[in-house]
N, C-alpha and C positions, 0 to 999 in steps of 0.2 A: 360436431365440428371435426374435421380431417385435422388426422394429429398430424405434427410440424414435419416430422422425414417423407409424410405423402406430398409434400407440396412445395420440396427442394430436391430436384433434378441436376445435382452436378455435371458439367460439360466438358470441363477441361480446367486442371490447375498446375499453373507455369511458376515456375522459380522465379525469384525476381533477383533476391539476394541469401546469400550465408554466409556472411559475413562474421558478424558476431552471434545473431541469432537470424533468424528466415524469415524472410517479406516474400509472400505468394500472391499471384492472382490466381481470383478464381471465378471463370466461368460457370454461371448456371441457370437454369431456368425454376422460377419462383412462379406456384397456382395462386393468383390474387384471390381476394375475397370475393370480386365478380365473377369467378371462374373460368379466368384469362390466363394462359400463362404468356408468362412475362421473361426473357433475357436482359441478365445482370452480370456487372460486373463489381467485384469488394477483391481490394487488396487487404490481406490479414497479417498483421506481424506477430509470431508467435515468439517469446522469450521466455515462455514456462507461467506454469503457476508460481505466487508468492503470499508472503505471509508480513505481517505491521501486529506490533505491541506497543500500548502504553502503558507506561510505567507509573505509579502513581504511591503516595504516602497518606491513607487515611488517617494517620497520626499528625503529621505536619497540614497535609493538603496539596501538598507540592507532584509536582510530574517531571518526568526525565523527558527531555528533546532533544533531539541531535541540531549541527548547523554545518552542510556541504554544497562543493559546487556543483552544479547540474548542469551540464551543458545546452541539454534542450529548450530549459528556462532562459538561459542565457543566450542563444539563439533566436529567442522570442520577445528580448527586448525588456527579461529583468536581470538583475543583477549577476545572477545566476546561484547564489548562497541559499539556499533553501534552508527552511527549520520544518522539521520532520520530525515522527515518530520513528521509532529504528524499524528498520524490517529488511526484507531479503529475499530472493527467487530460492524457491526450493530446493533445486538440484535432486532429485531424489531419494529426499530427507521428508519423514511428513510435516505440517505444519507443524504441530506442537516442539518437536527435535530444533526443525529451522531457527523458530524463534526465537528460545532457547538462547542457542547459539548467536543468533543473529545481535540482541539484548547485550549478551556478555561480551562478542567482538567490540558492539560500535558504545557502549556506556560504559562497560565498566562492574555492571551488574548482573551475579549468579540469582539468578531469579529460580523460586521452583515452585509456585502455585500459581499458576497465570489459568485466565478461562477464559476458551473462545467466544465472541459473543453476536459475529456471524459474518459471511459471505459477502463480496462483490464483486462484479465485472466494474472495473473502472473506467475502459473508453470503449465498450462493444462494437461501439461502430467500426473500428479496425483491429484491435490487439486483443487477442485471444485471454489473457490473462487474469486468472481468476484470484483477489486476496483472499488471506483468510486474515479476519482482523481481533486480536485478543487483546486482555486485559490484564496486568499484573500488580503486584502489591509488591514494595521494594524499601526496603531501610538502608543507615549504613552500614550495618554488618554485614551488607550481601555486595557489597563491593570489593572485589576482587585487582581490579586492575585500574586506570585511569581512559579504558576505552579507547576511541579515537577508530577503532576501523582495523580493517588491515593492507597494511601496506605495499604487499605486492597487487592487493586489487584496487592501488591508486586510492583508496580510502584515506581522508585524513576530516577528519570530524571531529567539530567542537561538541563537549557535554554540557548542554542546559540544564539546568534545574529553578525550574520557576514555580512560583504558585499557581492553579489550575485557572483564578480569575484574573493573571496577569495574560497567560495564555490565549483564554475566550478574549482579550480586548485587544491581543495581538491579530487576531482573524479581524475585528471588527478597523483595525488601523491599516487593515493589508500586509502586516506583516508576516502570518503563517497564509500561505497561498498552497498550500500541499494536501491534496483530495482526503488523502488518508488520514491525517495527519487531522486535520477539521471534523471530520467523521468521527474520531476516536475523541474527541477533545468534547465535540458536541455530546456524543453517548454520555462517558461521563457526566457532565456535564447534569444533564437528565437527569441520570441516576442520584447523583447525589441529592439533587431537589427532590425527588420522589421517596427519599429519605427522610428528607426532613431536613437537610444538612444545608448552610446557609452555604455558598459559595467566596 
């Protein structure tokens, strides 16, 4: 099998925007599996890599969520309030640092045992962006602040704390609609069953 860079011939890539982050085209030529090559065109939005935690209490069973506006949701015809897990684009911080920080900005909680538990491109078909999605254990001793964000980055986020099965029946009512957010909720989820642990 011809590895992927013999069979992607870039031709030209044009700016489109840098605005806040960069929307490119890019020309190039792709060898099909019939041994055709083929001219395409993908605009790519790059905004960095980022990183998603859930928060979670195996003592209680409860999980930490945020709730903010999203403008793109809300362009699309929901509300635009999203419930999320926290998380953040890197900035060149590595995941582990980001999230960290990211947790303690938008909850309210010093976390310090969190473990990654893997990898995803969320819309590859255009946005460059790769998460890293981890997992943490949290009491209230590890709250530090009342959360909410920060505020010159327009942040302003409500602190949820629900139990994990009010959560899972929130995805199943439509109300968490958040890629990351369903991914991290599901894992858990899992894991606890594969524990033994009733939900």
């Amino acid at each position: 099998m011809t590895a992927t860079r013999d069979r992607v011939r870039i031709v030209d890539t044009a700016l489109l925007s840098d605005d806040w982050y960069t929307l490119k085209k890019v020309t190039f030529d792709f060898l099909r599996r019939d041994g055709t090559w083929q001219r395409q065109n993908r605009e790519t939005y790059d905004r960095g890599n980022g990183a998603t935690i859930l928060l979670h209490s195996p003592r209680s069973g409860n999980i930490v969520l945020t709730r903010q506006f999203r403008m793109p949701a809300f362009v699309n015809g929901h509300d635009g309030m999203l419930i999320e897990a926290p998380g953040g684009l890197l900035d060149d911080a590595s995941p582990e640092e980001r999230i960290r920080l990211e947790a303690e900005e938008e909850t309210g909680y010093r976390v310090s045992e969190i473990r990654k538990v893997f990898e995803a491109y969320m819309s590859p078909g255009s946005v460059t962006e790769k998460l890293y999605f981890f997992i943490g254990e949290y009491d209230a001793s590890m709250r530090i602040n009342d959360g909410g964000g920060v505020v010159d980055e327009g942040e302003d986020l409500e602190v949820l704390e629900l139990p994990l099965r009010t959560a899972l029946q929130m995805i199943d009512d439509g109300e968490i609609v958040d890629g990351k957010t369903i991914m991290l909720l599901q894992y858990l989820a899992l894991r606890e069953l594969g524990a033994g642990r009733s939900l």
